[in-house]
C-alpha positions in Angstrom: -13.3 21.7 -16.0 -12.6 18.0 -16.5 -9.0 17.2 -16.0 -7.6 16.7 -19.7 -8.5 20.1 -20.3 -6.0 21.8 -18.5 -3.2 20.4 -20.3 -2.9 23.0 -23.5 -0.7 22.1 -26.2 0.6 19.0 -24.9 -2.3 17.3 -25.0 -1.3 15.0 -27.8 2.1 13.9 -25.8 0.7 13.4 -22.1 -2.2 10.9 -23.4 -1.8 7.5 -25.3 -0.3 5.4 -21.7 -3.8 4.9 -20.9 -5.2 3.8 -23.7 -2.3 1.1 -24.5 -2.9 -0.1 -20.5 -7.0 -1.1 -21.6 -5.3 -2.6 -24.5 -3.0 -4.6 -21.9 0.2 -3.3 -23.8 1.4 -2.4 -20.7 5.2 -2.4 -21.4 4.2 0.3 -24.5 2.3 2.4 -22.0 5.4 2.7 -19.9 7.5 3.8 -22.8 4.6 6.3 -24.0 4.3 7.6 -20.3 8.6 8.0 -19.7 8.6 10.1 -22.8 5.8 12.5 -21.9 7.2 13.0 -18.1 10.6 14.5 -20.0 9.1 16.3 -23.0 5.7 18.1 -22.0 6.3 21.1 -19.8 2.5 21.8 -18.7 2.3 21.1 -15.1 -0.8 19.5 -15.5 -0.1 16.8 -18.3 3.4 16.3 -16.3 1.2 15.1 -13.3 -0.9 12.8 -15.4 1.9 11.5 -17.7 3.8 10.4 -13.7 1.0 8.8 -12.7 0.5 6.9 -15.8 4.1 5.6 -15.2 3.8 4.6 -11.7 0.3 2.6 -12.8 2.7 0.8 -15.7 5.1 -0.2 -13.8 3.0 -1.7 -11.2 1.3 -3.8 -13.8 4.7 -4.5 -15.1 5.7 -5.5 -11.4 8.9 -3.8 -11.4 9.6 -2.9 -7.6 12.9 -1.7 -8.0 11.6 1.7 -9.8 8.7 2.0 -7.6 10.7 4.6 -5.3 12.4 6.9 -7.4 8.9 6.8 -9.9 6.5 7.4 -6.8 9.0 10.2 -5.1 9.3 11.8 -8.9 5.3 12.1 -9.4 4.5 13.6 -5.8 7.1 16.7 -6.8 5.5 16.5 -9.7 2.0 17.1 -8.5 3.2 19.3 -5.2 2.2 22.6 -6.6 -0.9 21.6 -7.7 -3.9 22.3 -6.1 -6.7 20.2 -7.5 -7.3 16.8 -5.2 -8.0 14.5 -8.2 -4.1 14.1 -9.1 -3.5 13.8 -5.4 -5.8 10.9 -4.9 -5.1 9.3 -8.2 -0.9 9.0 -6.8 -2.1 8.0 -3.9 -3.8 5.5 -4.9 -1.5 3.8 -7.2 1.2 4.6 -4.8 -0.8 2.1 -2.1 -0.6 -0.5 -4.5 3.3 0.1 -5.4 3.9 -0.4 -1.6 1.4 -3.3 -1.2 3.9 -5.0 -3.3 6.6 -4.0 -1.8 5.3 -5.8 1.1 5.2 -2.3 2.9 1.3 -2.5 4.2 0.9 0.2 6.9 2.4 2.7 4.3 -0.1 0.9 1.6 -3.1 2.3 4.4 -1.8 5.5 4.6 -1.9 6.2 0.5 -5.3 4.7 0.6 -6.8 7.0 3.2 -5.1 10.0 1.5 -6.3 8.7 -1.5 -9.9 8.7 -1.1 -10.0 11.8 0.8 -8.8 13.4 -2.3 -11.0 12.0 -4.6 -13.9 12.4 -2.3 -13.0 16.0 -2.3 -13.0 15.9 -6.2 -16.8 16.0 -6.5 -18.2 13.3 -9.3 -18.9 15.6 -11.7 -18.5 13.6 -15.2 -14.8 13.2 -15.6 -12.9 10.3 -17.5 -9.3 10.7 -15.9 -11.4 11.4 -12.0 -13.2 7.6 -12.6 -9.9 6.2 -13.3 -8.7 7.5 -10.2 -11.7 5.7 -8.2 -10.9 2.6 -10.4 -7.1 2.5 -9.4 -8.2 3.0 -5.9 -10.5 0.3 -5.7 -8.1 -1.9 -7.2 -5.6 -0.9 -4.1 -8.6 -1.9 -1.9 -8.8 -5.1 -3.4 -5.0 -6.0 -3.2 -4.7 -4.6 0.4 -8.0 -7.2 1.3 -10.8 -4.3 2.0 -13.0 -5.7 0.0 -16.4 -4.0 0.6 -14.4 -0.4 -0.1 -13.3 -1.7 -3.4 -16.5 -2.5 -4.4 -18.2 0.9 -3.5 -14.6 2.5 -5.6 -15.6 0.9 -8.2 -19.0 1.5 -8.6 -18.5 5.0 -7.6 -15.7 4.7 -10.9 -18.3 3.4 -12.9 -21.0 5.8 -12.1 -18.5 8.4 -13.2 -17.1 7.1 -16.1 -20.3 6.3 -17.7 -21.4 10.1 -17.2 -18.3 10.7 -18.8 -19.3 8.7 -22.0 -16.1 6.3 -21.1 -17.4 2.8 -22.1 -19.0 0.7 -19.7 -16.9 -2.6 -20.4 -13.9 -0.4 -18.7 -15.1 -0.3 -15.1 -15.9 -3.8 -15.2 -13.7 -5.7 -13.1 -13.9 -8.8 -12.0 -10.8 -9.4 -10.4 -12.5 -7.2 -7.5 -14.9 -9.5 -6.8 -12.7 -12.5 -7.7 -10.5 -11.3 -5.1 -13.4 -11.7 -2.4 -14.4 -14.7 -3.8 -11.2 -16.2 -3.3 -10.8 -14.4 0.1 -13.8 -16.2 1.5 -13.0 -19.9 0.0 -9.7 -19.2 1.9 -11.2 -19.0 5.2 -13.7 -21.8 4.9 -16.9 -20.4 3.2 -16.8 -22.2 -0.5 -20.2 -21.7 -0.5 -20.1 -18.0 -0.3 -16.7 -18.4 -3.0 -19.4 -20.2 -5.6 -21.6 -17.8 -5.3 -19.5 -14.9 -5.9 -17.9 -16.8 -9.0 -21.1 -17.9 -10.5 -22.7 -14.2 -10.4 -19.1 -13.5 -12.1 -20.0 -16.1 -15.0 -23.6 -14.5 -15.4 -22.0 -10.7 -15.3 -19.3 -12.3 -18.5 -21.9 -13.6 -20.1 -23.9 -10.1 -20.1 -21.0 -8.2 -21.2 -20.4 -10.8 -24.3 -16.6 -10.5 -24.1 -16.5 -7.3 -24.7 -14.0 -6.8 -22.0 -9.9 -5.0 -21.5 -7.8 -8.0 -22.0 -6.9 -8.0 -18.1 -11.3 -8.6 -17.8 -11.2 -11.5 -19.9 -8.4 -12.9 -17.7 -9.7 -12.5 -14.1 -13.3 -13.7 -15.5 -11.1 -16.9 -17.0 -9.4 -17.8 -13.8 -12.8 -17.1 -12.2 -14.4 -20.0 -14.6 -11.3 -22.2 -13.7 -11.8 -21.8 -10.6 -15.5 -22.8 -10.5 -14.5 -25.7 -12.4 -11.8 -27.1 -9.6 -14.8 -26.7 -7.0 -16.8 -29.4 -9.1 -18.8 -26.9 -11.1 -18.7 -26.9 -14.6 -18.0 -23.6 -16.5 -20.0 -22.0 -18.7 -17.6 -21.5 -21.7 -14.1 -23.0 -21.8 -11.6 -20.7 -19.8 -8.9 -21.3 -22.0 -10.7 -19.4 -24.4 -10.0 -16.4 -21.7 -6.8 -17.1 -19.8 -4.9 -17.2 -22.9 -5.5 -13.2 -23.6 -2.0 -11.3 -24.4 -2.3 -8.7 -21.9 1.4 -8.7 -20.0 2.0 -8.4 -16.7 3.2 -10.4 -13.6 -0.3 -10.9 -12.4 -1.4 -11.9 -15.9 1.3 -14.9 -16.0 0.2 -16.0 -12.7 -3.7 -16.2 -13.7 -2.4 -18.3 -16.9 -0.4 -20.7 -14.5 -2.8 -21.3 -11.7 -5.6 -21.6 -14.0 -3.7 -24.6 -15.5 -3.4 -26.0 -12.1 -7.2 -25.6 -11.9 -8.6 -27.0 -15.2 -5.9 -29.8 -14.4 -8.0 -30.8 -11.2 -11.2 -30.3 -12.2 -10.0 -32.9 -15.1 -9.2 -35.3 -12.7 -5.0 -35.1 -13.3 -4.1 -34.1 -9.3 -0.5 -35.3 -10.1 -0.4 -33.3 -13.0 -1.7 -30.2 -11.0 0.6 -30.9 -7.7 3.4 -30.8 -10.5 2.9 -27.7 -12.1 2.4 -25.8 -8.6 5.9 -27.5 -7.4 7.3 -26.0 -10.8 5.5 -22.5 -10.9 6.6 -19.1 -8.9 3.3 -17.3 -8.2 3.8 -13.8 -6.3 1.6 -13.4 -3.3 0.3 -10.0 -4.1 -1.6 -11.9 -7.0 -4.5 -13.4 -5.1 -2.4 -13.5 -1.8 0.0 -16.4 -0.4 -2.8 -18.6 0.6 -4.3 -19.6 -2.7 -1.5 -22.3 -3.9 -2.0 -23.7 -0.8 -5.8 -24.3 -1.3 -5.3 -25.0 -4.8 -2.9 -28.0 -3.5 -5.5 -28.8 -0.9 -8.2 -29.5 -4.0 -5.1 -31.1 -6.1 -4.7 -33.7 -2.4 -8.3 -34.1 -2.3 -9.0 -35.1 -6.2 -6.2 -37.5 -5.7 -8.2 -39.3 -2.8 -5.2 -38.2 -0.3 -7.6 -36.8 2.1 -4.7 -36.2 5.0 -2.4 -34.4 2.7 -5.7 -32.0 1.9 -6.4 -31.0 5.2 -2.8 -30.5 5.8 -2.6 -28.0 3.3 -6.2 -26.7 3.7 -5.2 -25.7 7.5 -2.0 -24.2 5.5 -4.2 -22.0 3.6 -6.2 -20.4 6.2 -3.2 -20.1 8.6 -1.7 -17.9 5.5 -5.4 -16.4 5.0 -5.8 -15.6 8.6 -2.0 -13.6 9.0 -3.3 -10.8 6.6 -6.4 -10.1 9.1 -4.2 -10.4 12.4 -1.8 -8.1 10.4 -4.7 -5.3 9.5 -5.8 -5.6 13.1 -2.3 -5.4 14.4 -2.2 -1.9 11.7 -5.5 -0.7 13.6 -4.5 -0.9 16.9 -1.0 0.5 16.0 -3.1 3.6 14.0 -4.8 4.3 17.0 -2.0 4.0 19.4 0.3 6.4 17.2 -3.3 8.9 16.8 -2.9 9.5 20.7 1.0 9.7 20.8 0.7 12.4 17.9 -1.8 14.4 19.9 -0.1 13.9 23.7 2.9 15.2 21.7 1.6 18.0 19.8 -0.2 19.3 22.8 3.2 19.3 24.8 4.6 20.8 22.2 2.3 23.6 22.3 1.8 24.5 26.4 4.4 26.7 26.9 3.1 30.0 24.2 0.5 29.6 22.2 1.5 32.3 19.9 4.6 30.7 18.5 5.5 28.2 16.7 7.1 25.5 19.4 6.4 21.5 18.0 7.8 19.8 14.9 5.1 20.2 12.2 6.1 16.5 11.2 6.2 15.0 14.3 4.7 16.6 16.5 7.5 16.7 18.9 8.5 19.8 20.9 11.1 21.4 18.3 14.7 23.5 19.3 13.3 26.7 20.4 11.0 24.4 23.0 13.8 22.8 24.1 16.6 26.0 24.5 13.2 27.4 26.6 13.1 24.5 28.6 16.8 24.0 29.6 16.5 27.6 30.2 14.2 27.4 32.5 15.9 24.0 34.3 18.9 26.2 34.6 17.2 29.4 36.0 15.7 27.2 38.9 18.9 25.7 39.7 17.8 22.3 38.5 20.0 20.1 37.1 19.5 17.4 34.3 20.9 14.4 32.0 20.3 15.6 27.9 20.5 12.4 25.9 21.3 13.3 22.3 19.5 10.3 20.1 20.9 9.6 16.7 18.5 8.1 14.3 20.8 5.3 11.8 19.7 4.0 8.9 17.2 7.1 7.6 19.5 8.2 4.4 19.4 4.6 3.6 15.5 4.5 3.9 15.4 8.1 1.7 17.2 6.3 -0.7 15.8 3.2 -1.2 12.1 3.7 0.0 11.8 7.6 -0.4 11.1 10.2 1.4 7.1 9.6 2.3 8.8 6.6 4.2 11.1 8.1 5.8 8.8 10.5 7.0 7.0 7.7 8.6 10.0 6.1 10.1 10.5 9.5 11.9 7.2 9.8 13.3 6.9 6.1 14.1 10.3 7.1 16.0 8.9 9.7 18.0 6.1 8.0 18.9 8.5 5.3 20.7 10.1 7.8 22.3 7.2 9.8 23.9 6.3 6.2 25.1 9.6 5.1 26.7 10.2 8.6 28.8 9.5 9.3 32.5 6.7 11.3 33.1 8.0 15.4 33.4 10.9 14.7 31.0 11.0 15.9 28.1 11.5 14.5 24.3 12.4 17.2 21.1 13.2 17.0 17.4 16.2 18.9 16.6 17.1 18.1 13.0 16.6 16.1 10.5 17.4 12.6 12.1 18.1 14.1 15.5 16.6 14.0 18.6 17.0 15.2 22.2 15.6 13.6 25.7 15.8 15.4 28.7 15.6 13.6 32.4 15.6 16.1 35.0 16.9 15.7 38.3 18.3 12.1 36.7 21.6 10.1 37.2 24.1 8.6 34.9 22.5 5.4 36.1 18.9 6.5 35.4 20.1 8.1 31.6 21.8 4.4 30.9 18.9 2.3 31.9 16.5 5.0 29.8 19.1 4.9 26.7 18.9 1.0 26.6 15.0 1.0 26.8 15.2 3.4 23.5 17.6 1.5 22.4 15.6 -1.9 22.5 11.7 -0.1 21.9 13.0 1.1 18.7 14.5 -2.3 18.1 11.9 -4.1 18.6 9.3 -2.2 16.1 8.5 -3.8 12.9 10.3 -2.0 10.4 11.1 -5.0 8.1 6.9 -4.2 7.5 7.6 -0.5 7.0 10.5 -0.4 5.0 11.7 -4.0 4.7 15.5 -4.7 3.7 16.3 -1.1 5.7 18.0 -1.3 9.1 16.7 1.1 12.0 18.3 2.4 14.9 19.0 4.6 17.6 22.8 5.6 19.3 22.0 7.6 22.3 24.6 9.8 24.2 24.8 11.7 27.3 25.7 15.4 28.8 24.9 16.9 32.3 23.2 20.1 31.8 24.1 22.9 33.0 27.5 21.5 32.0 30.0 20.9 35.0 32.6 23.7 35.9 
């Protein structure tokens, strides 16, 4: 049963957001999709009108509402038990924290995402190739570029089975994305070739293109043109579509900056990118820079460009040290969650003993073990460890986040403690270390080494703006006389 079909009577209510988004009326899409999440009541159409808001006001770029819109859509879709509305949030939700520079969290939502969707099948379904489309979108913007491309032809496959027309699934900011990616890092070769299949692909789909398409395949023409290659048709005739948006502004302004170099007015160009703000989720924080590079190097100032050219890639080259860095740290918290989880489990299989969200050992692990420490006569330092700053993060970044500040906390933990001890999650924002056979000396020097681990993580990344930290205090156990 294709999606749309479960939604009953309110069909009429829950759709329209959509359409007005190909149509690049964004801001009307959001006030289409704010009335349907309060007036239908089917659980289904709910879902769908939730997500349709979060995807407006992403292209609206209004971070502020991200949290509360995203946190609102995933109780929305909780009960549900179809993947495709899963994957679909997801996916959009990986782009809302993409731009709110929040990248690890942006991975997560795209892993969930296309698990979801992958479970979804590809049987011929309009809203299910939307989902792929948003995804591969959140590929692009996060820099996986080669994923976004097999989304979107995945989306396109779909959609096309689904009678959706073709002209919808085509976008070339995707591959503008790459092409830009690659001129960043020193291949302009592979750029022009990416931009000049891009002009062929326009051509073939005569214009007939969401107002967002004509856009990206302008700036891509512009573009072309400030490498010394003449476009095809004028970009102007492109760049100066009425879809709305952040992004869209941004395309118009930098593609001024390009058709003024490839006109030969550098000083003209330089001056328009000292008086423009661009965001850097647009095409990411290195393309001004090469844009001034090609600005320097039309103006005969050869030093200047290679100052900023070296610029550029230094910017281009922090994204892919910063997705390494999120590898390495996936992999690292992987083992932690399972070294944890399998403590958690070694005393009785048959119960229940480890923090489903962490994985940590949970209270009835911990009265057990201090049971046990007190029965052999042994005695022990218990550190209670008070997380600060998570009601601020549930707040501001939601709950998902805050979810992962906890686990990224026990992971830290599990890390810092002597081997034997033991760590446990006792509430909410509450945990409890236990050194046995340890002296007030030992617990101070192991309460300043939590204190400074979990200082020293990057949380400005994972919820940036939000302070994290730990107070730890002390108790003998078995208490003294």
């Amino acid at each position: 049963m294709r999606w749309r079909d479960r939604f009953g009577a309110d069909t009429d209510a829950a759709v329209g957001s959509r359409a007005l988004q190909i149509e690049g009326r964004t801001a009307a899409a959001l006030r289409v999709a704010e009335r349907a999440v309060r007036a239908v009541t089917n659980p289904y159409a709910r879902a769908s009108a939730h997500i349709d808001r979060v995807v407006a006001l992403v292209n609206l770029g209004r971070t502020a509402q991200y949290t509360a819109a995203v946190d609102e859509a995933f109780a929305a879709i909780r009960q549900l038990s179809e993947p495709y509305p899963h994957g679909h949030l997801h996916a959009v939700a990986a782009l809302a924290a993409r731009q709110q520079g929040a990248p690890e969290r942006g991975v997560t939502h795209l892993v969930h995402a296309a698990r979801a969707l992958g479970a979804a099948g590809d049987e011929p379904d309009a809203d299910l190739a939307w989902g792929w489309h948003d995804l591969a979108m959140a590929y692009s913007y996060l820099g996986f570029h080669g994923y976004a491309l097999s989304a979107i032809e995945r989306a396109r496959d779909i959609g096309v089975r689904a009678q959706a027309p073709p002209e919808h699934f085509a976008v070339p900011s995707i591959r503008l994305r790459m092409a830009l990616s690659l001129d960043h890092h020193g291949d302009t070769d592979g750029c022009l070739r990416v931009l000049r299949d891009l002009s062929a692909e326009m051509r073939s789909y005569d214009l007939a293109l969401r107002p967002s398409g004509r856009t990206a395949f302008g700036y891509a023409l512009a573009r072309q043109a400030a490498l010394d290659e003449p476009p095809v048709v004028d970009p102007r005739r492109l760049l100066g579509g009425g879809v709305e948006g952040q992004r869209a502004r941004d395309l118009r302004a930098l593609g001024d900056v390009c058709l003024m170099i490839a006109a030969g007015k550098a000083t003209d160009a330089l001056t328009r990118l000292d008086a423009v703000t661009v965001s850097p989720d647009t095409f990411g924080p290195a393309e001004p820079a090469r844009l001034r590079s090609l600005a320097f190097a039309a103006a005969g100032d050869h030093a200047a460009a290679h100052e900023a050219d070296r610029y550029a890639f230094r910017l281009a080259a922090q994204r892919t040290d910063r997705l390494r860095d999120m590898f390495m740290e996936g992999i690292a918290a992987r083992l932690d969650h399972e070294d944890l989880r399998a403590q958690g489990m070694r005393l009785d299989d048959r119960e229940v003993l480890s923090d489903p969200l962490t994985g940590l050992p949970n209270r009835t692990h911990l009265d057990r073990h201090l049971a046990a420490l007190a029965g052999r006569g042994e005695r022990a330092m218990v550190g209670t460890v008070d997380l600060d700053g998570l009601a601020a993060v549930n707040e501001v970044h939601g709950r998902l986040s805050g979810d992962l500040v906890l686990q990224r906390v026990a992971g830290v933990l599990a890390r810092v403690m002597r081997h034997g001890d033991l760590v446990a999650r006792i509430g909410s924002d509450d945990f409890v270390v236990v050194l046995r056979d340890a002296s007030p000396g030992d617990a101070a020097d192991l309460a300043q080494r939590i204190v400074e681990a979990v200082g020293d993580e990057d949380w400005a990344a994972l919820v940036p703006g939000t302070a994290i930290g730990v107070t730890v205090t002390w108790q003998d156990h078995p208490p003294p006389r």
